[in-house]
Structure formats: structure tokens, C-alpha cells
LOKOL-450616 format. One record per residue (C-alpha): residue in one letter; chain; x, y, z. Coordinates in Angstrom, 2 decimals, decimal comma, always signed. Layout:
// residues N
REC   nuke   tigu      east     north        up
REC      a      A         X         Y         Z
...
// end
This chain:
// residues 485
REC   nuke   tigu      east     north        up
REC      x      A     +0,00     +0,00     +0,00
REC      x      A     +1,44     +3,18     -0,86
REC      x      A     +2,41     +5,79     +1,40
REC      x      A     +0,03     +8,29     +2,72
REC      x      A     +0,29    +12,07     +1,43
REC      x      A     -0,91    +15,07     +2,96
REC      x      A     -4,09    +16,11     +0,48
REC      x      A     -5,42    +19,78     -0,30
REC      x      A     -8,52    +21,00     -2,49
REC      x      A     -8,02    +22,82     -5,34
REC      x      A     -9,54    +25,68     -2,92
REC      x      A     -7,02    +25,16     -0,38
REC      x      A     -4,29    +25,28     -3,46
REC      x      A     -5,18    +28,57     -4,54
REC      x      A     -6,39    +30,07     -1,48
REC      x      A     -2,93    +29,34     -0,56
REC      x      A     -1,35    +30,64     -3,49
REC      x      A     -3,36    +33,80     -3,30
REC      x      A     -2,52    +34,78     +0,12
REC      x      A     +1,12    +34,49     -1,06
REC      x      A     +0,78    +36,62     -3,64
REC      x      A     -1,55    +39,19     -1,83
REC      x      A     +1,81    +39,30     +1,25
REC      x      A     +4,27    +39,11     -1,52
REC      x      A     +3,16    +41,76     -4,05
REC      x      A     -0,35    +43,72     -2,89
REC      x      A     +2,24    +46,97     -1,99
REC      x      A     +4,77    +46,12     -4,35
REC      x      A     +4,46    +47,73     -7,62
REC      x      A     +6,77    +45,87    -10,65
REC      x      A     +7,36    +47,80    -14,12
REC      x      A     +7,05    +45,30    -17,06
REC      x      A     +7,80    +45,04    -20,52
REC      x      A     +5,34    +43,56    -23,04
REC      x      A     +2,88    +43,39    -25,87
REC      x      A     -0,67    +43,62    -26,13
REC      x      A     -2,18    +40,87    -27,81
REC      x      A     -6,01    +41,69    -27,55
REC      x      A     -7,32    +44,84    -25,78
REC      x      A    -11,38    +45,69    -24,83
REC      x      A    -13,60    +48,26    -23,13
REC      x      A    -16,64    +47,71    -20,70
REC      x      A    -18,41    +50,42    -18,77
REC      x      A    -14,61    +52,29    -18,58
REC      x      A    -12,62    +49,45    -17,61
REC      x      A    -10,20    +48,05    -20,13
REC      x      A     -9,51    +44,37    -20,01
REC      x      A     -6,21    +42,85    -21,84
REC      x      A     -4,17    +39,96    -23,04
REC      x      A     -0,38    +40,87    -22,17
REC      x      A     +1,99    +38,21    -24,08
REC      x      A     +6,16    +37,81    -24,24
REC      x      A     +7,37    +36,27    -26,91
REC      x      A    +10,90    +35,58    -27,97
REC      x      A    +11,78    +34,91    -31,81
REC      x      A     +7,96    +34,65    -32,46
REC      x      A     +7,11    +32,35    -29,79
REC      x      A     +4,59    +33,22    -27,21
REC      x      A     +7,11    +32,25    -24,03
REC      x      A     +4,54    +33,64    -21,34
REC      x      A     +0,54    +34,82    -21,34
REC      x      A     -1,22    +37,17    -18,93
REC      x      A     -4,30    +38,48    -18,00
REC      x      A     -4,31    +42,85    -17,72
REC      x      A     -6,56    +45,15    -16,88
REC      x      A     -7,24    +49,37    -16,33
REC      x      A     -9,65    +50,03    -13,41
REC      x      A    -11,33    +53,17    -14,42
REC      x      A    -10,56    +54,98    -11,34
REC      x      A     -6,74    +54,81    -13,08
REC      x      A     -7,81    +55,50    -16,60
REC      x      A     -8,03    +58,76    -16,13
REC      x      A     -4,63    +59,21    -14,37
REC      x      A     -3,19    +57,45    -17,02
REC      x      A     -5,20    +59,11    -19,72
REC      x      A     -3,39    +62,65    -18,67
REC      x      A     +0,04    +61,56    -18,31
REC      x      A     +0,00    +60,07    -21,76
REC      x      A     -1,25    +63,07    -23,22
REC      x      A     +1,29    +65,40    -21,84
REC      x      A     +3,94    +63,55    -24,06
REC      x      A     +1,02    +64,37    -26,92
REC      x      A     -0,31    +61,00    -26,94
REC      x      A     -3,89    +59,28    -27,11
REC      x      A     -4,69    +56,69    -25,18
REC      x      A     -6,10    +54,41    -27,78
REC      x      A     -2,69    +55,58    -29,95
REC      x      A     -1,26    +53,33    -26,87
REC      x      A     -3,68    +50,53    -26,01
REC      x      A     -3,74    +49,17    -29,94
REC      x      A     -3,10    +45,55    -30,60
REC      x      A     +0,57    +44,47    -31,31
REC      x      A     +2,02    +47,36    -29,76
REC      x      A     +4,61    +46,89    -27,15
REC      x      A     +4,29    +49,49    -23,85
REC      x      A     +6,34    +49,51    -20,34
REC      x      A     +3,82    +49,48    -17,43
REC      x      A     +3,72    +49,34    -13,78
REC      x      A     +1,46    +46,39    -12,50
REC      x      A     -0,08    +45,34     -9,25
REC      x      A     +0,16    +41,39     -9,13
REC      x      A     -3,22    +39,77     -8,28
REC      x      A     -4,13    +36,23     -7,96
REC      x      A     -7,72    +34,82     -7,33
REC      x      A     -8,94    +31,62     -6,88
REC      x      A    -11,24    +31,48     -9,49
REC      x      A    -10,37    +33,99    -12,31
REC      x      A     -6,32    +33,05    -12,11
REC      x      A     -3,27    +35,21    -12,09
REC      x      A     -3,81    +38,83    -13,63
REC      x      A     -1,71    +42,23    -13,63
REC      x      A     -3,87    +45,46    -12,70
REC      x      A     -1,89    +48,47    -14,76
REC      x      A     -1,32    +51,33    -12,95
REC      x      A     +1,10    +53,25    -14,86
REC      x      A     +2,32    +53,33    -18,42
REC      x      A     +5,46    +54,61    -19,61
REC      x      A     +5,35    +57,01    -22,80
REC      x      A     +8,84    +57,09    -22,93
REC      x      A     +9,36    +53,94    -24,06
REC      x      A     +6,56    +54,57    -27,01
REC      x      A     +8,40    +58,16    -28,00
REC      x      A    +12,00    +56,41    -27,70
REC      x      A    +10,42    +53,65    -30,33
REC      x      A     +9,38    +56,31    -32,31
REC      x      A    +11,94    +58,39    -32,67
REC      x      A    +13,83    +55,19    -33,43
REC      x      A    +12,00    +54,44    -36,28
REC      x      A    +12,64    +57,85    -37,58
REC      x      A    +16,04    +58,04    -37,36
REC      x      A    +16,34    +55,07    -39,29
REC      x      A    +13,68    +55,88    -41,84
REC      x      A    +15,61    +58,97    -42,11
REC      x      A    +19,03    +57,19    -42,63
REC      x      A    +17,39    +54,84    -45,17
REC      x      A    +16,64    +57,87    -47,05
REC      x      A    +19,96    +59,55    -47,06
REC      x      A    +21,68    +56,29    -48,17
REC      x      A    +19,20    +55,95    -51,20
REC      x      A    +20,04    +59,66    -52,03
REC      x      A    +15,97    +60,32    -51,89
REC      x      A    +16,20    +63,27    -48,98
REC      x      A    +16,90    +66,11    -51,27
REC      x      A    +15,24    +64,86    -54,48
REC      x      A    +12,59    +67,56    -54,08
REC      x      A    +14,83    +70,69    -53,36
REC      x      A    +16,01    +70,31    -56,92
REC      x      A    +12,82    +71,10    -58,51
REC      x      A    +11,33    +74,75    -59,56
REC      x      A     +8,81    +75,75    -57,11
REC      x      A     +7,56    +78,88    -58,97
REC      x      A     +5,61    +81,77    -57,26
REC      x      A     +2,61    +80,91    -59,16
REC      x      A     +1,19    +77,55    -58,68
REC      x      A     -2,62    +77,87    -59,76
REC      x      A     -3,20    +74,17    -60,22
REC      x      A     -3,13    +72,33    -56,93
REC      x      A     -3,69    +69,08    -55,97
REC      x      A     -5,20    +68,31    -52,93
REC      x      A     -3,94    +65,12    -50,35
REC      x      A     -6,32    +65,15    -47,42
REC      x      A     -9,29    +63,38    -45,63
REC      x      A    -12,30    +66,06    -46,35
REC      x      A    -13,77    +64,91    -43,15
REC      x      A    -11,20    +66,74    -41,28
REC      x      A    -11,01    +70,59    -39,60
REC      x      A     -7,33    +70,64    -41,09
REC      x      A     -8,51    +69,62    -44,75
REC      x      A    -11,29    +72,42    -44,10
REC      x      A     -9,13    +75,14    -42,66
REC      x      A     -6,83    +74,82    -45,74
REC      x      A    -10,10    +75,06    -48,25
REC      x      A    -11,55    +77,92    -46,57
REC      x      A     -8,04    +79,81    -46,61
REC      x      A     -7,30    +79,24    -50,36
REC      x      A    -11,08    +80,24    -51,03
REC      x      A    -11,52    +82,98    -49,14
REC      x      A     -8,66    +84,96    -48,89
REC      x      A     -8,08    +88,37    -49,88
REC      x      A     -5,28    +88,03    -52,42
REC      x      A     -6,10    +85,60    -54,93
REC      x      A     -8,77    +82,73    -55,10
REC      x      A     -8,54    +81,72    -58,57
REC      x      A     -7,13    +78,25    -58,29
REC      x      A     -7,65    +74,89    -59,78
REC      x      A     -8,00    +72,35    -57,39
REC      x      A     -7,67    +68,44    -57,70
REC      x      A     -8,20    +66,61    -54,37
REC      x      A     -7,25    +62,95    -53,57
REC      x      A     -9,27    +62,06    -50,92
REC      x      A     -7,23    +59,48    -48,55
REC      x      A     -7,34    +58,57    -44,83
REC      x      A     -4,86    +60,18    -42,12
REC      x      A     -4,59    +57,84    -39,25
REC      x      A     -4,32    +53,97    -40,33
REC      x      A     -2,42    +52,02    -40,78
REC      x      A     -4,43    +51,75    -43,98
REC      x      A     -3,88    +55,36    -44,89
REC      x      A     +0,02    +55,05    -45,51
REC      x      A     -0,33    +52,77    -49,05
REC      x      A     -3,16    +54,87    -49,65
REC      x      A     -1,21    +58,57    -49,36
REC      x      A     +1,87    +57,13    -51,20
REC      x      A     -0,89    +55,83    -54,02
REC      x      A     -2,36    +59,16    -53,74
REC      x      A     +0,83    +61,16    -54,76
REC      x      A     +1,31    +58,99    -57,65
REC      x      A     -1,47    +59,66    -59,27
REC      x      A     -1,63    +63,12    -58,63
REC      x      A     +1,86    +63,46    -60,49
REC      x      A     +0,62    +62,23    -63,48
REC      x      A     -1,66    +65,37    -63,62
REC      x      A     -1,24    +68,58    -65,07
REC      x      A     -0,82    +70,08    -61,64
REC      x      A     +1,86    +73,18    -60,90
REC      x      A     +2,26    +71,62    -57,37
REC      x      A     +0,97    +68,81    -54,59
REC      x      A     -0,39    +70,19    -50,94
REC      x      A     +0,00    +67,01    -48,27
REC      x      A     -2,56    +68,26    -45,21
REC      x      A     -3,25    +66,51    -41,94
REC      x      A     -4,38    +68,62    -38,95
REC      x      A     -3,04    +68,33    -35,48
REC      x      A     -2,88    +64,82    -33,33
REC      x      A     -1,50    +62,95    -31,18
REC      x      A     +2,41    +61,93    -32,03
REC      x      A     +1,19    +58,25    -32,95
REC      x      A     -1,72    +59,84    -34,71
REC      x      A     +1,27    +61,93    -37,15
REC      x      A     +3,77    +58,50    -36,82
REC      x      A     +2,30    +57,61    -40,24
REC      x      A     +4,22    +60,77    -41,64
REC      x      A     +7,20    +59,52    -40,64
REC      x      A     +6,84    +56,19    -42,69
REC      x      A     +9,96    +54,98    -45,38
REC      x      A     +6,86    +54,24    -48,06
REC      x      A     +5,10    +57,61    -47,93
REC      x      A     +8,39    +59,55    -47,46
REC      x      A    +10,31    +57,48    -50,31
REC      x      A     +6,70    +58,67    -52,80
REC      x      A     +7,41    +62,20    -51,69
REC      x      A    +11,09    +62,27    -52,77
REC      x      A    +10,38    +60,56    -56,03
REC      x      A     +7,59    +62,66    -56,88
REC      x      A     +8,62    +64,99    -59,88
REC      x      A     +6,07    +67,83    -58,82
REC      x      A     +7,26    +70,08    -55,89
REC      x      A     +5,30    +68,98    -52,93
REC      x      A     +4,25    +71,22    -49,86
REC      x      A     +2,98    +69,76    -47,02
REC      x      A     +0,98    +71,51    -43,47
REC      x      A     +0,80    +68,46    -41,27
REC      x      A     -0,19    +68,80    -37,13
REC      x      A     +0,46    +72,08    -35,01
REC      x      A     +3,23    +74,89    -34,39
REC      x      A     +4,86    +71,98    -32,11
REC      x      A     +4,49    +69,24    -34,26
REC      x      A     +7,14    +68,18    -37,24
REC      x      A     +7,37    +64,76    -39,27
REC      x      A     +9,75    +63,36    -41,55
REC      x      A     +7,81    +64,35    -44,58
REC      x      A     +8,66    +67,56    -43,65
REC      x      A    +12,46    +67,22    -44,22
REC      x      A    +11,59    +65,49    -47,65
REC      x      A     +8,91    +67,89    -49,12
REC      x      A    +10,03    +70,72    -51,14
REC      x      A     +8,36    +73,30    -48,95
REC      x      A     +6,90    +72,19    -44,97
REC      x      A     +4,42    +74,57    -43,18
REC      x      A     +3,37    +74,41    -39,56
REC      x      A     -0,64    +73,98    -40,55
REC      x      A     -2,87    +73,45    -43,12
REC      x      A     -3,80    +76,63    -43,11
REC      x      A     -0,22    +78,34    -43,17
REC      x      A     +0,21    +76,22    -46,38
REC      x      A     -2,73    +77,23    -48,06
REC      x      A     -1,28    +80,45    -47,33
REC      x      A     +1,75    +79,98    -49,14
REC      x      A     +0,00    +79,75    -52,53
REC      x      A     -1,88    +82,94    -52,27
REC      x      A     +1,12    +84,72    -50,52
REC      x      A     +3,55    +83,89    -53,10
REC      x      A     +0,92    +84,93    -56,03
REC      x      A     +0,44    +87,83    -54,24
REC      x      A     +3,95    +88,97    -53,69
REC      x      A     +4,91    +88,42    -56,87
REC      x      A     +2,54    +90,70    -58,38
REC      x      A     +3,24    +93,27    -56,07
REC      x      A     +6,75    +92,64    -57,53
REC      x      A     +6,00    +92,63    -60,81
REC      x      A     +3,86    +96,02    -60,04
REC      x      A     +6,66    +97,79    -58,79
REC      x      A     +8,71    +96,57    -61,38
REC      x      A     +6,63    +97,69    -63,90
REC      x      A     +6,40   +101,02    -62,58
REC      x      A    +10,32   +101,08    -62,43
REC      x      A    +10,95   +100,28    -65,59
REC      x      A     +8,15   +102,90    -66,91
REC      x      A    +10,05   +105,29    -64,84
REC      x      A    +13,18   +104,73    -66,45
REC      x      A    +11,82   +104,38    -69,72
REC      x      A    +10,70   +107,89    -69,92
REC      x      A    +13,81   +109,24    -68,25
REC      x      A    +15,26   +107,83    -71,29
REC      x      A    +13,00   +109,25    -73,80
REC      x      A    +13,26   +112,62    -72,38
REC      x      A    +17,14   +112,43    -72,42
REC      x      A    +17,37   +111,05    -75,87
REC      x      A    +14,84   +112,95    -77,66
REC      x      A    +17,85   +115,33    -79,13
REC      x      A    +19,03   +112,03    -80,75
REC      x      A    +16,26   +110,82    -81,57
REC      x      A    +15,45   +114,14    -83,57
REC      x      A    +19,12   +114,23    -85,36
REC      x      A    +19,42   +110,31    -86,55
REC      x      A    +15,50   +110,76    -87,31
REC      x      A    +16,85   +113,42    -90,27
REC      x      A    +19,63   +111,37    -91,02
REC      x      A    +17,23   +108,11    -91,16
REC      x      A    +14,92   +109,99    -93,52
REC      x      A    +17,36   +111,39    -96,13
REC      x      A    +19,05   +108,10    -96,21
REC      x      A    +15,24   +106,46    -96,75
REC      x      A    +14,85   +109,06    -99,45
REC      x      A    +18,25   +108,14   -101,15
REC      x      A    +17,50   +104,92   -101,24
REC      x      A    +14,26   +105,13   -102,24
REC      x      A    +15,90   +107,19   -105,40
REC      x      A    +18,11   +104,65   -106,35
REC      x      A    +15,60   +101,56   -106,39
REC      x      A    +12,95   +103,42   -108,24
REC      x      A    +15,79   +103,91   -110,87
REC      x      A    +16,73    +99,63   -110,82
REC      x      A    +13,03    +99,09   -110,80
REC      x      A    +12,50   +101,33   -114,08
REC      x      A    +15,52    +99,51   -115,81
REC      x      A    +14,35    +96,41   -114,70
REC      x      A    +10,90    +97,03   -116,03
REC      x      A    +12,77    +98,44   -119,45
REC      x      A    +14,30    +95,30   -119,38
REC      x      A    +11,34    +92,92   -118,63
REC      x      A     +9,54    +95,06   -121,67
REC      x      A    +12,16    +94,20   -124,00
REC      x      A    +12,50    +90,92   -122,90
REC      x      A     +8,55    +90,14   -123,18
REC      x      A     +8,59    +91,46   -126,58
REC      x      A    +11,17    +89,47   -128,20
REC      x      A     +9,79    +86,50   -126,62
REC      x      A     +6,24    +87,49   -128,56
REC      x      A     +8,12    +88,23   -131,96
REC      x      A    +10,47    +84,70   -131,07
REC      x      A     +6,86    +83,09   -130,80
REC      x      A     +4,92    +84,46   -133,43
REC      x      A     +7,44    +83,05   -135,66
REC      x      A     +7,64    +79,65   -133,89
REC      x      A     +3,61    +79,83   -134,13
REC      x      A     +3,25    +80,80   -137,76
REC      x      A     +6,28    +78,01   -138,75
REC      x      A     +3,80    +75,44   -136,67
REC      x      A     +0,61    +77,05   -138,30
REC      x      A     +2,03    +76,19   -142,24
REC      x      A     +2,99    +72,65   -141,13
REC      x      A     -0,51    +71,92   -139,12
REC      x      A     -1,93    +73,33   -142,54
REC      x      A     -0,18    +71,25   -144,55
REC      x      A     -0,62    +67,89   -142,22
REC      x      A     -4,86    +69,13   -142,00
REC      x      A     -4,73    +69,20   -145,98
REC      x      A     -3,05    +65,97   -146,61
REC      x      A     -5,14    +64,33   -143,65
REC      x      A     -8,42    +65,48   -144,94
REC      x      A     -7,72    +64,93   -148,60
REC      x      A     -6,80    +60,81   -147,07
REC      x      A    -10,14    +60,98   -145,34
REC      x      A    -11,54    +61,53   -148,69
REC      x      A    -10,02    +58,91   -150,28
REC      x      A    -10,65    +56,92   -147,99
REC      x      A    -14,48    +57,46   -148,14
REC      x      A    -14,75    +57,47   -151,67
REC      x      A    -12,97    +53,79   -151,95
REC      x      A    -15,25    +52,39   -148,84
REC      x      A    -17,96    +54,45   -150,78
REC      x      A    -16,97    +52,54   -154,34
REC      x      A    -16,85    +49,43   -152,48
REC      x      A    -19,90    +49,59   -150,46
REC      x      A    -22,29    +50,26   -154,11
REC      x      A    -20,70    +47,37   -155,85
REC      x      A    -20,82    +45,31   -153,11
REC      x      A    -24,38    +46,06   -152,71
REC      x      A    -25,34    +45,38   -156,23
REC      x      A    -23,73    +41,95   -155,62
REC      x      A    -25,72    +41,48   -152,28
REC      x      A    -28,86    +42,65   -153,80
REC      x      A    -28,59    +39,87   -156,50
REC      x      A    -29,01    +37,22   -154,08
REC      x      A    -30,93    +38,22   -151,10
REC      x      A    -34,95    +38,45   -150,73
REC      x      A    -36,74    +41,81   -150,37
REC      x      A    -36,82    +41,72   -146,61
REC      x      A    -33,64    +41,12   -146,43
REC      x      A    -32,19    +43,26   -148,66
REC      x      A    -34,24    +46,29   -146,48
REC      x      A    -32,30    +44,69   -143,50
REC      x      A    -29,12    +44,77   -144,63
REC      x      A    -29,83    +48,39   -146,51
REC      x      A    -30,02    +49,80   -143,25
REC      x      A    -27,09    +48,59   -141,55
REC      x      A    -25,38    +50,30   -144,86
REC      x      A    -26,83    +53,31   -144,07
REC      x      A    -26,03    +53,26   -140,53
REC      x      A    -22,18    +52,28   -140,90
REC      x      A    -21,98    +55,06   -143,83
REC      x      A    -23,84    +57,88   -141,27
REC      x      A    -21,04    +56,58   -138,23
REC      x      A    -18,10    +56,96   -140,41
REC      x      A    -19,49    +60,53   -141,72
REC      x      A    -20,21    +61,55   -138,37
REC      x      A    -16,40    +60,19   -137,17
REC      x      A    -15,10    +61,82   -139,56
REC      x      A    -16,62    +65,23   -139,84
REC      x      A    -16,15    +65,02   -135,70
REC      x      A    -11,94    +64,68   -136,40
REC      x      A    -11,95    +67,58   -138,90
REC      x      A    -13,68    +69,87   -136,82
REC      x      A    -10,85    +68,84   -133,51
REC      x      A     -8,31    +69,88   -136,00
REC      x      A    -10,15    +73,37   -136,83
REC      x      A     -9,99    +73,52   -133,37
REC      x      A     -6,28    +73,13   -132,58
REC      x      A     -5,70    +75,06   -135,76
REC      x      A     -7,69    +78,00   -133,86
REC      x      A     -5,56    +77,64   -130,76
REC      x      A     -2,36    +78,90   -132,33
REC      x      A     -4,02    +81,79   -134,07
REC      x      A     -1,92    +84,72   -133,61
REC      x      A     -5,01    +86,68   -133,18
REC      x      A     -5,36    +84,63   -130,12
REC      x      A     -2,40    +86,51   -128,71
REC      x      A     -3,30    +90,07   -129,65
REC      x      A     -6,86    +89,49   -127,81
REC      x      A     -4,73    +88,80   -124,83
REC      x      A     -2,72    +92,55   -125,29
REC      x      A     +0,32    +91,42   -127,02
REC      x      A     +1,92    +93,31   -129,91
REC      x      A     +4,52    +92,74   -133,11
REC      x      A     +6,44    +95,51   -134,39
REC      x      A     +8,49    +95,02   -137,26
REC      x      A    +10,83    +97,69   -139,47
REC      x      A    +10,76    +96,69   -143,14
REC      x      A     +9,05    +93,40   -142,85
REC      x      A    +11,65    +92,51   -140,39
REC      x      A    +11,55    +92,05   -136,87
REC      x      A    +12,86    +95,08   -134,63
REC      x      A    +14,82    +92,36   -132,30
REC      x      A    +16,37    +90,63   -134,98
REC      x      A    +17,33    +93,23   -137,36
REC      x      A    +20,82    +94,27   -137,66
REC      x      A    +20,59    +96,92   -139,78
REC      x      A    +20,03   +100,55   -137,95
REC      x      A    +16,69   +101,17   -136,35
REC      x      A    +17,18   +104,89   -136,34
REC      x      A    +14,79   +106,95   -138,33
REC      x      A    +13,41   +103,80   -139,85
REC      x      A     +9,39   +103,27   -139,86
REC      x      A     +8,14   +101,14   -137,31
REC      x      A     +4,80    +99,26   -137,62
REC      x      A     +3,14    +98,17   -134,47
REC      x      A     +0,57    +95,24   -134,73
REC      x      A     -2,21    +95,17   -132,17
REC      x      A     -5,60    +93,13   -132,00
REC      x      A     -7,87    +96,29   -133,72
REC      x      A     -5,14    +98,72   -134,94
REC      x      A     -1,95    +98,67   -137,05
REC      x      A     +0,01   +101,34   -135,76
REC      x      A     +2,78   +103,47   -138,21
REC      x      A     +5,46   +105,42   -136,25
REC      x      A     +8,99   +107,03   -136,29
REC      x      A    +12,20   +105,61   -134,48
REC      x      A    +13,39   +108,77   -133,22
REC      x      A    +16,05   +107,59   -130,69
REC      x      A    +17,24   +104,06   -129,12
REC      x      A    +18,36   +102,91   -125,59
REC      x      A    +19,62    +99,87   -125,01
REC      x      A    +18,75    +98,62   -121,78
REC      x      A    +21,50    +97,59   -119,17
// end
């Protein structure tokens, strides 16, 4: 029989067990280190799963809760270091907390949170930025954006911001309602500020807007907590800002707040509303410039005037009897020139009318021997067609001698008609190179003797010239010749 054993209920066990704990730790407060794994309200208490885990492995598993009586102590510590409560108590996020150790019978072991340590969350953080930001300077993407022309006109704007928000609204009532300039085109990409969501969906956000015809790209968030702006500090939304090709401003959080965006952007403002500002500022400075330029240069331009009007007077008399010289000269080029074109024209016409009436005597001559072949022709097919129809007549019937009487007739009629058509094309051509044709059109012929003027050798002087024209036939005296030059 086997030894006896002192026995205890599972009562006595924990009973046991919990007045340990309650002498060991019910004044002792421990700070701890780990992750919340699930994390829910009821009626202002906050109930949690705290987990440690090495290399992925859950190595230990406790119960947690926030009485509210300490909520609110905790609630106002956290948000002196700018922080939000439920920026802290998210699932997966790791926190350093000060826990009462409890132990009861029936619910088990669990840790009741007293404090929570936002340094640990601000160190992690700033971490993260300093290594997002060192990621950037190796890839050569942190000054990207300073290289590009940021003009002081940028009319076309796209928009980045969640419309729900005061800080997307306090940007669109500044650029609307301002007293410099309201005139702008505005594209907005409407995208969430405070997910984990809302990171892909910025950086997709400020690719598309660079593939519009936009002047320049306004990133606004208003004011949170620093987890709230943590999203700003991101590799993948700061990486789309420094490869964006279109100068990028941004006005994200307060005067206290700055994010890593900031150092990428082209231009960072403190708020929304200072960077709407910007735009309208910038327009309106410029023109202001531009005013007073204008006015400076008007200025000088009539100091000028008034000093140079002496000059202007002298090299204006100069100027006009050089213009009149050289007026002088090319009206006396354009006379010989016109001399020359004259004299040029004419003995081209003469050079023609010779060419024409050589073509006119051989077209004659071709017409002649062409219609005198017709004729042949059609007094042969003529000959032949009567004896042939004497022969034909012999032998066919009555009706059939009618029949092929009027084909006859018909062939004789076509070749007629072709051939009185063909003469008349040729009394046609043979009109086209009428030299009448020419002196409708205003051309003359003078000859001397017979001969024409332009190739006659003999002397012109005080011969008789005779001038043909379309109506007259004009008799005159050579008096004097010039030739032209």
C-alpha cells in the first residue's frame, strides 16, 4: 500500500497561493515590458491579453486590466507627451507598465496596470525615424525635391487630405476665401490620415496626382497625437514624396508638431492653413513685384525718352534722307528692270509668233493631206460599199435586202459623223495657235521693213516702225534708241 500524502482541495491550493501573492506583491508595484495581444472596453474598464514572446514564440501569457478609477490618471500623463490613449492601447504594440500582481482563486493570475510609460513609445518612435531617415539619405531620396522649380505661381493644386477633417477644411476655406487671390484649380485625392491603412493609400495618392497637369501637390493633416502623425514619418510615404517629380508642400499637425515628410517635401508649413497660405502669398507677392517693377521700368523708360529725344530728332533726319536716297536709287533699278522685262517680253512674242506661224504652215499642210486621205478613204469604202451592194442585192430576198440596206446606211452615217467630228478637232487646234489669239490677250509685233525690230541688224534709227495690235496697225517714227543695261 502506498504511502500516505498530505491532500489539499483545489480551494485550499489557490487560497494558498493567493494569500502568497496578496503578502508578496499587494504593496509592491513591478514595471514590465510587453505586448498587447487583444485589448477591450466595458463600462470604462479596459480588459487585456499581455503576451512575451521571444523569436515569435509566445514564451509567457497574462491576464491585464485598467480600473477606471486609473484611466483617467493614465489618460493625462500620456497626453502630456502628446499622446492618445487608444494611440497606446492598440493591438501588437509593445508598452512599459507598472502592475499590481493579483491572484484569485477562481479567475487566475492577472496584472492590474497602474502606470504606463510614454517614454518607451516616443524612444520607439523616434527610433523608427532616425532610421527611416538614414534609409533615405543612403538611397540619395532626402533632397530629391529641393532640386525642382517651385515657382511663385502655382494655380493648379492638388489636394492630399481626408475632407472629413477641420485641417482639410481650414486649408479650403483659406485658399477660397482669402483676400489676395482665389482663382485656383483644385484636384483633391481624398485618402485617410490615421491607419495604418492610410500610408499605401497617401503614397498611391501622390502617384497619381503626379501624373496630372498640376503646378504643385499640398499634403494636409491637422493636429494629433504623435502616434496619430507617426504615419508621416513612414519609409513608403516619405520614399513617394522624394520621387515625386512635382514640388510637394505639405501643413501636417500644429506649431509643435514636425514629421519626416517635412524634411523630404520641397516646402513644410506648420498647418494646413499656413500652407494654403503659401500659394496665395507667393501669387500675391509676386505681383506686387512685378507692379513695382513695372512702374520702375516705366520710370526709367521715360527718363530715357526725355534724355534722348535730341538724338532721336538728329538720326531721325539722317534716317529719312538716307530712306529718301534709297528710295531714289531703287525706283531707278526698278524702271531699268521694267525696261528690261519690256524688251525681254517682246522678243519672246516676236520669237513666238514666228515659232507659231512656222507650226501654223505645217498643221496646214498635215490638216490638208489628212483630210484629202479621209476623202479617199471614203470614196474607196464608198466605191466598195455600191458594188458590193449590187452583188448582195442579187441574191438576197426583199426583206432582207431592207435589213441589210439599213445597216449600210447606218455604218456610212457613223463613219461621216467620225469623220466630220476629227476635222472639226483639227479646226480647233488650228484656232488655238491663231496669232489673233495673242493680240486678244494685249500682245503686240512691231516690225521695221518686214523685219523684226529684235532681230534686225541693220540701224533702227529713223526707220518706220509698224506696231501690230488686235484692232489697230500702228505706223510710227524711231526717233532715238536705248539699249537697256
Amino acid at each position: 500500500m502506498s504511502q500516505e500524502h498530505q491532500t489539499y482541495t483545489l480551494t485550499q491550493l489557490h487560497t494558498s497561493i493567493e494569500n502568497w501573492v496578496r503578502k508578496t506583491f499587494s504593496v509592491k508595484q513591478v514595471w514590465i515590458t510587453c505586448e498587447i495581444a487583444k485589448c477591450n472596453e466595458k463600462n470604462g474598464h479596459y480588459y487585456l491579453e499581455l503576451v512575451d514572446s521571444i523569436d515569435g514564440v509566445r514564451t509567457a501569457q497574462a491576464k491585464g486590466m485598467i480600473w477606471r478609477t486609473n484611466f483617467s490618471k493614465i489618460e493625462h500623463e500620456l497626453r502630456s507627451f502628446g499622446l492618445k490613449t487608444s494611440d497606446v492601447l492598440k493591438t501588437g504594440l509593445e508598452i512599459k507598465c507598472a502592475v499590481v500582481v493579483n491572484f484569485h482563486k477562481v479567475f487566475g493570475l492577472s496584472l492590474v496596470i497602474n502606470e504606463i510609460d510614454p517614454s518607451t513609445l516616443l524612444g520607439d518612435i523616434e527610433k523608427q525615424k532616425v532610421e527611416t531617415r538614414n534609409k533615405l539619405i543612403e538611397e540619395g531620396l532626402m533632397n530629391l525635391q529641393d532640386a525642382l522649380y517651385f515657382g511663385p505661381i502655382n494655380k493648379k493644386i492638388a489636394l492630399i487630405g481626408s475632407p472629413e477633417t477641420s485641417g482639410f477644411e481650414d486649408f479650403m476655406n483659406e485658399i477660397e476665401h482669402n483676400p489676395i487671390y482665389t482663382n485656383f484649380k483644385l484636384k483633391v485625392f481624398p485618402v485617410g490620415v490615421q491607419s495604418q491603412d492610410a500610408i499605401e493609400s497617401i503614397a498611391t495618392a501622390i502617384l497619381e496626382a503626379s501624373n496630372y497637369n498640376v503646378d504643385a501637390i499640398a499634403i494636409v493633416r491637422g493636429g494629433g497625437s504623435k502616434m496619430d502623425l507617426h504615419i508621416f514619418n513612414h519609409y513608403t510615404i516619405c520614399a513617394a514624396v522624394a520621387k515625386c517629380r512635382i514640388p510637394i508642400v505639405t501643413g501636417i499637425g500644429h506649431e509643435s508638431d514636425t514629421s519626416l515628410i517635412d524634411e523630404v517635401a520641397h516646402t513644410s508649413t506648420k498647418t494646413p492653413t499656413a500652407a494654403a497660405k503659401l500659394f496665395y502669398m507667393n501669387i500675391g507677392v509676386f505681383s506686387s513685384q512685378l507692379s513695382d517693377a513695372s512702374k520702375n521700368v516705366q520710370l526709367k523708360i521715360r527718363a530715357l525718352i526725355a534724355q534722348s529725344s535730341g538724338e532721336l530728332q538728329f538720326y531721325s533726319g539722317i534716317l529719312f534722307e538716307r530712306v529718301d536716297k534709297i528710295l531714289k536709287l531703287n525706283s531707278e533699278a526698278l524702271q531699268r528692270q521694267v525696261k528690261k522685262t519690256q524688251f525681254d517680253f517682246n522678243q519672246y512674242l516676236v520669237q513666238s509668233e514666228v515659232q507659231l506661224n512656222d507650226k501654223l504652215y505645217h498643221l496646214k499642210m498635215n490638216i490638208g493631206l489628212n483630210i484629202n486621205n479621209e476623202r479617199s478613204k471614203l470614196d474607196t469604202i464608198k466605191g466598195l460599199l455600191f458594188n458590193n451592194a449590187e452583188n448582195i442585192v442579187i441574191d438576197l430576198e426583199p426583206a432582207a435586202i431592207q435589213k441589210q440596206y439599213e445597216l449600210v446606211k447606218l455604218n456610212i452615217l457613223y463613219l461621216l459623223s467620225s469623220s466630220m467630228e476629227y476635222l472639226e478637232f483639227n479646226i480647233q487646234k488650228l484656232g488655238l495657235v491663231d496669232p489673233h489669239q495673242l493680240f486678244n490677250k494685249g500682245y503686240t509685233i512691231s516690225t521695221v521693213e518686214g523685219e523684226d525690230v529684235n532681230r534686225r541688224k541693220k540701224a533702227l534709227k529713223g526707220q518706220e516702225l509698224i506696231t501690230i495690235t488686235n484692232e489697230y496697225r500702228i505706223i510710227s517714227k524711231i526717233k532715238e534708241i536705248n539699249k537697256r543695261k
